[in-house]
MARDREN-755282 format. One record per residue (C-alpha): residue in three letters; y, x, z. Coordinates in steps of 0.5 Angstrom, whole numbers, plus 500, padded with zeros to 3 digits. Each point is the difference from the previous one (the first is absolute). Layout:
ALAYXZ
...
! end
This chain:
UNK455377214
UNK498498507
UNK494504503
UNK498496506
UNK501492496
UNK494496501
UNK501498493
UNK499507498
UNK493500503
UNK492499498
UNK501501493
UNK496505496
UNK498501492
UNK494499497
UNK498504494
UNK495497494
UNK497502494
UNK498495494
UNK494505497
UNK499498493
UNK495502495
UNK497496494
UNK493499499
UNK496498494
UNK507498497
UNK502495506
UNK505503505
UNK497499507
UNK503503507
UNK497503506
UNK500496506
UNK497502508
UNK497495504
UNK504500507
UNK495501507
UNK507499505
UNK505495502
UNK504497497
UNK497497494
UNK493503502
UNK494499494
UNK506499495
UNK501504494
UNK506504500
UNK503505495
UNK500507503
UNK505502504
UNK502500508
UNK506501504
UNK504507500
UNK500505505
UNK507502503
UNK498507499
UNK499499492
UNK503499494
UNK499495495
UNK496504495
UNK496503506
UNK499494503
UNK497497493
UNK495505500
UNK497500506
UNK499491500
UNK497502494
UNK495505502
UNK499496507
UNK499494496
UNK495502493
UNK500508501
UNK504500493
UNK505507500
UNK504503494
UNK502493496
UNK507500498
UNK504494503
UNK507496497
UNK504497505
UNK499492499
UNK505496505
UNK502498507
UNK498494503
UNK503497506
UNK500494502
UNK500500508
UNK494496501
UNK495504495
UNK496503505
UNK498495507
UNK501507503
UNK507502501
UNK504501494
UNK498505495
UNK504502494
UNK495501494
UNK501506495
UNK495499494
UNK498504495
UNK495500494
UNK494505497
UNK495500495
UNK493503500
UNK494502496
UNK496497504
UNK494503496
UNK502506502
UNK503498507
UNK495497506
UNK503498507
UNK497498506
UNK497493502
UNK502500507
UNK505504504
UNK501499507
UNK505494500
UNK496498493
UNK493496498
UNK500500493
UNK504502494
UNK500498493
UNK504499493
UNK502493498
UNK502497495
UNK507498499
UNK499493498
UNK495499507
UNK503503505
UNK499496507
UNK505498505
UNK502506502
UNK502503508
UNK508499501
UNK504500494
UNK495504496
UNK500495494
UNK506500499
UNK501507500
UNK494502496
UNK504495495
UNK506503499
UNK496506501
UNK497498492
UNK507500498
UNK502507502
UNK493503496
UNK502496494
UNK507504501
UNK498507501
UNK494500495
UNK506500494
UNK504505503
UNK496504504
UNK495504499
UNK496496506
UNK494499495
UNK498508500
UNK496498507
UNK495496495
UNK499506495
UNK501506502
UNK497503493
UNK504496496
UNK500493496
UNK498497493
UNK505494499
UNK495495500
UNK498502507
UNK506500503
UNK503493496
UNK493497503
UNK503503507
UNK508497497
UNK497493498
UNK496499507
UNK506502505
UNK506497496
UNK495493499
UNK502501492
UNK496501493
UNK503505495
UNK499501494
UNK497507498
UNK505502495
UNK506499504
UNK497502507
UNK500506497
UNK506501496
UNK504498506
UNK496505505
UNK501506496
UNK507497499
UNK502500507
UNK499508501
UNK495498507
UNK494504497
UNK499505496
UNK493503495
UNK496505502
UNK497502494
UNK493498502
UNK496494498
UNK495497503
UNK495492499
UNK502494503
UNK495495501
UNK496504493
UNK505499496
UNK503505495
UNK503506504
UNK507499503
UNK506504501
UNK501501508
UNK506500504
UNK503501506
UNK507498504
UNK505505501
UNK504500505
UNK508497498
UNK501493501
UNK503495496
UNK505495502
UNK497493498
UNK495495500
UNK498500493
UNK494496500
! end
């Protein structure tokens, strides 16, 4: 590597958060209403640029509480996005991740210092996005997708566990698919992703049903 290469100047990483959550049984994701250039008074995922002193993690965490004042979510690793052109800036590499909340249970902020507003959209009416945030909140779906049948993602939505027709509601909105019961039951337990708690609590006033909670091995597979 050449250090002093002109080639080599003006670039800089963007680091983005798809944060999902499911409301009423339709998967929605948070969005922040840009106050700056470019792109000003534009919806955006949140995110922004990393500081050279931080890392990847680190600089996450702080777009994230600067931007919506959300701290302690766990996030996946999503996708790099870099076409030379996806910022009018400079160029900027962006690193994506995803998380999901209870958003019952986590509130954020309207706005920041470089946000005025903040909202949960659903995914089938996001707007016309800032930089390519349309295409990453695109690909960012297809990663939930993913780690919600081989990770235990879905914990951050039920903290105190689960019945099973509580979290096929959740399956059935993210993955955009019905299930029969019968058979979302059998293949969940048969996946070893979950495990009974012994407890049993009602769901929508019917009879008491079993709870469950994730553990935390992984599988290898998408199964549904």
């Amino acid at each position: 590597m050449q250090v002093k290469n002109p080639l080599y100047k003006d670039q800089g990483i963007h680091v983005i958060t798809s944060i999902f959550t499911v409301i009423d049984g339709v998967t929605k994701v948070l969005l922040v209403k840009r106050k700056n250039s470019p792109f000003k008074d534009m919806w955006s995922l949140v995110g922004g640029a990393l500081y050279n002193n931080e890392d990847l993690l680190d600089g996450v965490k702080r777009e994230m509480f600067e931007k919506t004042g959300i701290v302690n979510i766990d996030t996946y690793f999503s996708g790099v996005f870099g076409k030379k052109d996806r910022s009018p800036v400079k160029r900027m590499i962006a690193i994506t991740y995803i998380g999901i909340i209870d958003s019952e249970k986590v509130s954020f902020l309207k706005e920041t210092l470089k946000t005025s507003n903040a909202d949960w959209f659903a995914i089938d009416k996001i707007p016309k996005l800032a930089f390519d945030h349309n295409e990453i909140v695109k690909e960012a779906l297809k990663s939930l997708q993913e780690n919600i049948v081989n990770t235990d993602i879905l914990k951050a939505l039920f903290p105190s566990g689960f019945t099973i027709p509580e979290i096929q509601r959740v399956y059935e909105s993210i993955l955009d698919k019905k299930f029969d019961r019968r058979n979302f039951r059998k293949k969940l337990l048969s996946i070893d992703l979950i495990q009974d708690t012994n407890k049993v609590r009602n769901f929508k006033g019917n009879k008491p049903a079993k709870v469950y909670k994730f553990k935390k091995s992984k599988i290898s597979k998408n199964v549904f």
